[in-house]
LODO-586714 format. One line per field, with one value per atom (N, C-alpha, C): x, y, z; residue in three letters; chain; atom name. Coordinates in Angstrom, 1 decimal, m for minus. Layout:
N
xx = X:...
yy = Y:...
zz = Z:...
code = ALA:...
unit = A:...
site = CA:...
//
This chain:
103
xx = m28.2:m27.0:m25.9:m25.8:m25.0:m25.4:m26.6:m26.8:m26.0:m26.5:m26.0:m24.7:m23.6:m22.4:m21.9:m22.4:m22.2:m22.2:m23.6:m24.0:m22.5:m22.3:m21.8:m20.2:m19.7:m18.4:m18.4:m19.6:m19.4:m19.0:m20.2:m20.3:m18.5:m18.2:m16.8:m15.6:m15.7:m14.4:m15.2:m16.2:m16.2:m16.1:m16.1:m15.5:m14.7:m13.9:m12.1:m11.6:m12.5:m11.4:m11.4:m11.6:m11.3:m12.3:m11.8:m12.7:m13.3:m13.1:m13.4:m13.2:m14.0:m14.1:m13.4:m12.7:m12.4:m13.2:m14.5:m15.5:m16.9:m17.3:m17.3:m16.5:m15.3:m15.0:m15.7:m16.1:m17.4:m16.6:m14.9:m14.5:m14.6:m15.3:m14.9:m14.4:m14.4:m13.0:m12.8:m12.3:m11.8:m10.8:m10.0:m8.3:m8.4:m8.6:m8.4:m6.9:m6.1:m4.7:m4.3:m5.6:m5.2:m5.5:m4.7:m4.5:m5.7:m6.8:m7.7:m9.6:m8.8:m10.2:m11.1:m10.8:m11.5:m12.0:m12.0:m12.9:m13.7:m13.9:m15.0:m16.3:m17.3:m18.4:m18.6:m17.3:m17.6:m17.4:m17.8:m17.6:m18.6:m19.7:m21.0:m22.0:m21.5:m21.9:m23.4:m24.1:m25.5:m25.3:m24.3:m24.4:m23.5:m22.8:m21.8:m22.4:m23.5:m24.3:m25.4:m26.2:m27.0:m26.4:m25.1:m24.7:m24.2:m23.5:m23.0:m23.9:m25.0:m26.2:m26.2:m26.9:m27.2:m26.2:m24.7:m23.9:m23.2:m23.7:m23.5:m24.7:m25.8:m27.2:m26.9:m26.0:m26.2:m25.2:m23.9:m23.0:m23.8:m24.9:m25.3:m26.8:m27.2:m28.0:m27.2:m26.0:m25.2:m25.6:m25.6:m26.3:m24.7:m24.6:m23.7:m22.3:m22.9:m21.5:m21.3:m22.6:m22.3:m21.5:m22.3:m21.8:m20.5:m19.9:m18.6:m17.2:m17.9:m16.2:m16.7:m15.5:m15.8:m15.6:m15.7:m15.7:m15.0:m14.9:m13.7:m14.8:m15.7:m16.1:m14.9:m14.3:m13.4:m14.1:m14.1:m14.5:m13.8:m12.9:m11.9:m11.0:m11.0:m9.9:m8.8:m7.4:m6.5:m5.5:m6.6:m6.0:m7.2:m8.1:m8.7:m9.7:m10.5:m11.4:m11.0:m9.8:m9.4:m8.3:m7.3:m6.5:m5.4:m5.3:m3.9:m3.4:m3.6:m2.3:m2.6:m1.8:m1.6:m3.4:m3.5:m4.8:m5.2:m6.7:m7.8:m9.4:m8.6:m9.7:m10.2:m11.0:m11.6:m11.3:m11.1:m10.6:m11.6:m11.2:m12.2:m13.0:m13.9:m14.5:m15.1:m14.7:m15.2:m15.7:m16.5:m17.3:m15.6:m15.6:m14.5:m14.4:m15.7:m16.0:m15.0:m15.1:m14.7:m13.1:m12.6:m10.9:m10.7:m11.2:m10.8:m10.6:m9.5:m8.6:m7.6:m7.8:m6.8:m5.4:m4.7:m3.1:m2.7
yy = m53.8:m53.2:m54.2:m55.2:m56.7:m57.3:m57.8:m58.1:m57.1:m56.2:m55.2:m55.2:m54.7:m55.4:m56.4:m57.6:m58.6:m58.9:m58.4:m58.3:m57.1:m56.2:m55.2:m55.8:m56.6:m57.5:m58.4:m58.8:m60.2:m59.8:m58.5:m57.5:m57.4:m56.4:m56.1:m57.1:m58.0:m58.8:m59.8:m60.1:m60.7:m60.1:m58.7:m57.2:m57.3:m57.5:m57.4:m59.1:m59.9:m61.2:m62.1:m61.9:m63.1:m64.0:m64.8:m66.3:m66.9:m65.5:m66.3:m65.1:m65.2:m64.2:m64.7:m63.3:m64.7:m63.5:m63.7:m63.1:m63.8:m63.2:m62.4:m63.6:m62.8:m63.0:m62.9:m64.5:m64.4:m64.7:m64.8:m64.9:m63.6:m64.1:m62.8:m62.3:m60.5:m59.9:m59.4:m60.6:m60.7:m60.5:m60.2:m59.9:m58.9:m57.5:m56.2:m55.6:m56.5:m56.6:m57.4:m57.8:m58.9:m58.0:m58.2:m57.0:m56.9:m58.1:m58.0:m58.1:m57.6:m56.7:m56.0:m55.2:m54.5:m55.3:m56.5:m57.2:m57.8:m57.8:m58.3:m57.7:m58.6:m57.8:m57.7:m57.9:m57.4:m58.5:m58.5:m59.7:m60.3:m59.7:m60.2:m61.4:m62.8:m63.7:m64.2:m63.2:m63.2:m62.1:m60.7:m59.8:m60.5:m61.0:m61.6:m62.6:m63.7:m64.4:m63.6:m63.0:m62.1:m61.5:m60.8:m60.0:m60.9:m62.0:m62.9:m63.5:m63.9:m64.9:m64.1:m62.3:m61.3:m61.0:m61.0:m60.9:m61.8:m63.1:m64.2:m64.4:m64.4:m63.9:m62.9:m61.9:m61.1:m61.5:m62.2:m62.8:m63.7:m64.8:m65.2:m64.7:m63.9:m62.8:m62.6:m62.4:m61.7:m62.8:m62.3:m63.5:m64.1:m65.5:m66.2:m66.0:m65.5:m65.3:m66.8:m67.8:m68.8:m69.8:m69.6:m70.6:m70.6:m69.2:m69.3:m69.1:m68.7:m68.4:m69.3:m69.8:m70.7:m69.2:m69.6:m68.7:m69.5:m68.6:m69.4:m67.9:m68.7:m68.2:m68.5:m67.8:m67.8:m67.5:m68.6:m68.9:m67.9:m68.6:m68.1:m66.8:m66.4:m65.3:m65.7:m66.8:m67.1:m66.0:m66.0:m66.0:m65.2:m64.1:m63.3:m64.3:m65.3:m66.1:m66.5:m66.4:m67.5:m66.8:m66.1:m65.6:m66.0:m67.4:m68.1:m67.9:m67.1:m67.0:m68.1:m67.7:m69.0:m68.7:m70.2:m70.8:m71.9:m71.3:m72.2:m72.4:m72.4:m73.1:m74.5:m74.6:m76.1:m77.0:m78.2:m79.3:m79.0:m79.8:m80.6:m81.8:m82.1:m83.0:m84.0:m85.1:m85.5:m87.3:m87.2:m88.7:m89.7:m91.0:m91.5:m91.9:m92.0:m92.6:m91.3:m90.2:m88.7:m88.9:m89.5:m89.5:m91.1:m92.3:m93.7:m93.1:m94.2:m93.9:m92.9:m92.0:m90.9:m91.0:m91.9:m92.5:m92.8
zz = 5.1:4.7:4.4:5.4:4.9:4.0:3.6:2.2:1.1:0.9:0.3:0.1:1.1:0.9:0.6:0.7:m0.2:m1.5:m1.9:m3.3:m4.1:m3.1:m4.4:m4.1:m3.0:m2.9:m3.8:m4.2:m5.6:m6.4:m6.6:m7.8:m8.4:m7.8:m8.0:m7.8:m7.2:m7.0:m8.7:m8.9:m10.1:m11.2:m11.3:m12.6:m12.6:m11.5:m11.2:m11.9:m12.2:m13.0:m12.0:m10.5:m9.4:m9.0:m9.5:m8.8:m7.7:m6.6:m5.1:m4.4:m3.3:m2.6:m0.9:m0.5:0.8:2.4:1.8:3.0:2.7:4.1:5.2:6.3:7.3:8.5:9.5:10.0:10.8:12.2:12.7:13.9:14.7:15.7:17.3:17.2:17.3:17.0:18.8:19.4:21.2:21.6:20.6:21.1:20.0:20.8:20.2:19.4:19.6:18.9:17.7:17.4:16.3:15.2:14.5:13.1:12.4:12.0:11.1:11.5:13.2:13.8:12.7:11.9:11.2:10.2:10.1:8.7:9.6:10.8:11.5:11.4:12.3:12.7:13.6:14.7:16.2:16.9:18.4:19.3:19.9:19.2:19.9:18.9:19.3:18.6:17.6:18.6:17.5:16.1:17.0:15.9:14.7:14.8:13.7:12.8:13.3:13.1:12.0:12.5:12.0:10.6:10.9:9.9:8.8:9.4:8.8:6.9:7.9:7.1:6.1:6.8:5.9:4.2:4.7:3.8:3.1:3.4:2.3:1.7:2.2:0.8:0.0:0.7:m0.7:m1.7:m1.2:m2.5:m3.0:m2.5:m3.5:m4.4:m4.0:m4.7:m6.3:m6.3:m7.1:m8.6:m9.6:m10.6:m11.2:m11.1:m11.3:m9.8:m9.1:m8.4:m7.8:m7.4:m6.7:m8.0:m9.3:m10.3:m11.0:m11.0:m11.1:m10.2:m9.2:m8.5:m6.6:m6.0:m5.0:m3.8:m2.7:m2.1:m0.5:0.7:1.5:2.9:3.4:5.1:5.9:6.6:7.4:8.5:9.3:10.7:11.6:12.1:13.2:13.1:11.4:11.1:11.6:11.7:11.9:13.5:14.0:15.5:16.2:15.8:16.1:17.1:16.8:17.9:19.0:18.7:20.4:21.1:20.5:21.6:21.5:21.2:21.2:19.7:18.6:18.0:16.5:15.3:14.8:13.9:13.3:12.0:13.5:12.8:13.7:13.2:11.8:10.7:11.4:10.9:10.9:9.9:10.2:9.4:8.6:7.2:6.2:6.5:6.3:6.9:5.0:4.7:3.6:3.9:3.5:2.7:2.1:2.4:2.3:1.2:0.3:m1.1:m1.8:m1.2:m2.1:m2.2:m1.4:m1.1:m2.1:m2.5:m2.7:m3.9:m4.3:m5.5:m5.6:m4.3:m5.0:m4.6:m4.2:m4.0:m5.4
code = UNK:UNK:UNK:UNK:UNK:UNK:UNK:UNK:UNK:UNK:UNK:UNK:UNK:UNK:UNK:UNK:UNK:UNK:UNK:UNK:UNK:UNK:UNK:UNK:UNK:UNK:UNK:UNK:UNK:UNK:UNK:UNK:UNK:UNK:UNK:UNK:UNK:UNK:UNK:UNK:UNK:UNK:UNK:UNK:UNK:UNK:UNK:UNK:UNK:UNK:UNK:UNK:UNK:UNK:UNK:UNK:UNK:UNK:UNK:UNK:UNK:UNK:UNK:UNK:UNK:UNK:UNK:UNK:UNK:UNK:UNK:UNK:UNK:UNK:UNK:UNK:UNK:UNK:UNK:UNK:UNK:UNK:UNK:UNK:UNK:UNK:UNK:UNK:UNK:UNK:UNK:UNK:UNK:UNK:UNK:UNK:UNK:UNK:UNK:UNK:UNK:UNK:UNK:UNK:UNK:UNK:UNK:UNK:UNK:UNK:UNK:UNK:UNK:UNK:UNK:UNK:UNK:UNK:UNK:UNK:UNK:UNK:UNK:UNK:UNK:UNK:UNK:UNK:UNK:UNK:UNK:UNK:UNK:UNK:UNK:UNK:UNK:UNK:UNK:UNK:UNK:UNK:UNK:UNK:UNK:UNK:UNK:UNK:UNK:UNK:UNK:UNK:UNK:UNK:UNK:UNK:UNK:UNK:UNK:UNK:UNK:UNK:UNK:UNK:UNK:UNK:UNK:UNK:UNK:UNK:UNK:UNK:UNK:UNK:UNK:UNK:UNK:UNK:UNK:UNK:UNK:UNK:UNK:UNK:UNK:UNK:UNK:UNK:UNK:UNK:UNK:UNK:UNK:UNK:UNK:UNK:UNK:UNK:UNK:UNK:UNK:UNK:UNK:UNK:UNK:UNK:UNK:UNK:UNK:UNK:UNK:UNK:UNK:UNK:UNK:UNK:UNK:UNK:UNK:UNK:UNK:UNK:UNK:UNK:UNK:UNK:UNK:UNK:UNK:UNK:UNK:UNK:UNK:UNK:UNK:UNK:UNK:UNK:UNK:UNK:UNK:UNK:UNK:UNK:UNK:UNK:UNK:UNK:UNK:UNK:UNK:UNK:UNK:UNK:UNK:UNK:UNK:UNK:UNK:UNK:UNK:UNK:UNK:UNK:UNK:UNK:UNK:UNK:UNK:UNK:UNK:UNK:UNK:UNK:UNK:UNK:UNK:UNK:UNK:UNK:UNK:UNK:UNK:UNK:UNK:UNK:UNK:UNK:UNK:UNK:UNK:UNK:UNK:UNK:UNK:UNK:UNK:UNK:UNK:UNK:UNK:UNK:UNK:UNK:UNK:UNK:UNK:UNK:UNK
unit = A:A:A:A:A:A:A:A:A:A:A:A:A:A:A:A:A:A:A:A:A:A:A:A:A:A:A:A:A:A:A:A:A:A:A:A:A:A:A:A:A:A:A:A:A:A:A:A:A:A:A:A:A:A:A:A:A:A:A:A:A:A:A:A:A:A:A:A:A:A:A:A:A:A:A:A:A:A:A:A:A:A:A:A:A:A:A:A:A:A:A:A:A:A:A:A:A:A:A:A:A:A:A:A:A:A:A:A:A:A:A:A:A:A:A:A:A:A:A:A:A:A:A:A:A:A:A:A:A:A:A:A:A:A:A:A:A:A:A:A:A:A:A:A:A:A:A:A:A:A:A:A:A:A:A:A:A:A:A:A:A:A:A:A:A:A:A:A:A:A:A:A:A:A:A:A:A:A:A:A:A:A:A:A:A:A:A:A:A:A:A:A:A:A:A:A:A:A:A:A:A:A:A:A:A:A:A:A:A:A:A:A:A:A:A:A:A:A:A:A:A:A:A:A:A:A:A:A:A:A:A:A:A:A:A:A:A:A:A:A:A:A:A:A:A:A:A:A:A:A:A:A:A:A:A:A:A:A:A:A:A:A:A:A:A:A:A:A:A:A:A:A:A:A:A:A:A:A:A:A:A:A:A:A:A:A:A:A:A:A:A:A:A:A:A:A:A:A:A:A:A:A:A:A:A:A:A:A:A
site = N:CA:C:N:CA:C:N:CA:C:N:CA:C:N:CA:C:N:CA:C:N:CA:C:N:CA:C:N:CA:C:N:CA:C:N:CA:C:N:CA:C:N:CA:C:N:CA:C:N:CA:C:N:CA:C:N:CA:C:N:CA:C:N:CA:C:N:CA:C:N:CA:C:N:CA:C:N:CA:C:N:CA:C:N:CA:C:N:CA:C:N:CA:C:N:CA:C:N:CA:C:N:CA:C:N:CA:C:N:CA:C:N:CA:C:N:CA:C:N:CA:C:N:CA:C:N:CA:C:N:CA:C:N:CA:C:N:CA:C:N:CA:C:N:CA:C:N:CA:C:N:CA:C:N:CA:C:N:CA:C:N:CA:C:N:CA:C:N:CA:C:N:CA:C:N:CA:C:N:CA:C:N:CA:C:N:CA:C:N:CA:C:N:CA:C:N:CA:C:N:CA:C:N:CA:C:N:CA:C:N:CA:C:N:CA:C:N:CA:C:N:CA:C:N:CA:C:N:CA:C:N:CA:C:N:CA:C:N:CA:C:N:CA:C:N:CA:C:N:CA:C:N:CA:C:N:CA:C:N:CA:C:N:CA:C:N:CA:C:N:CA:C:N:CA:C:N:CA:C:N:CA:C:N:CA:C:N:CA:C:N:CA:C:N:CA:C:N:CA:C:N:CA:C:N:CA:C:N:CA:C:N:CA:C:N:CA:C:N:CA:C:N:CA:C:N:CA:C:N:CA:C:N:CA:C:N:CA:C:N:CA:C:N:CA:C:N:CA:C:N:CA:C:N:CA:C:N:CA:C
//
């Protein structure tokens, strides 16, 4: 069923003109007051994992969806994982060859 949703989330957000998808929300939804509970898959870290995998195969199932548009897994959901409030993305992590020259 998460594959599936994926597939028909490429589907349509790439009908619709948009370049990037900003799912699946793979943070804990542990603080029942955090407004974007409902784009989770719950608080139980295998089921999120599971569901997770499931529904980014199916965005890239979708033909061209990986080749044209970038897409953005949101880890943490900007407060939902932890409790404390606030973005708790994970840094970028890059190769230093990737960054020389660019001053």
């Amino acid at each position: 069923l998460a594959r599936e949703y994926g597939r028909l989330a490429a589907k349509d957000t790439r009908a619709a003109g948009v370049p990037w998808l900003f799912s699946p929300i793979l943070g804990l939804a542990v603080v029942p007051i955090w407004a974007r509970v409902y784009e989770t898959f719950g608080e139980d870290p295998h089921l999120v994992s599971t569901m997770g995998v499931s529904m980014v195969r199916g965005i890239q199932d979708e033909p061209r969806a990986t080749q044209e548009s970038g897409g953005d897994i949101n880890v943490n959901g900007g407060g939902g994982g932890g409790g404390g409030g606030g973005s708790m993305k994970s840094d970028a992590v890059m190769a230093h060859t990737e960054t020389d020259g660019a001053e």
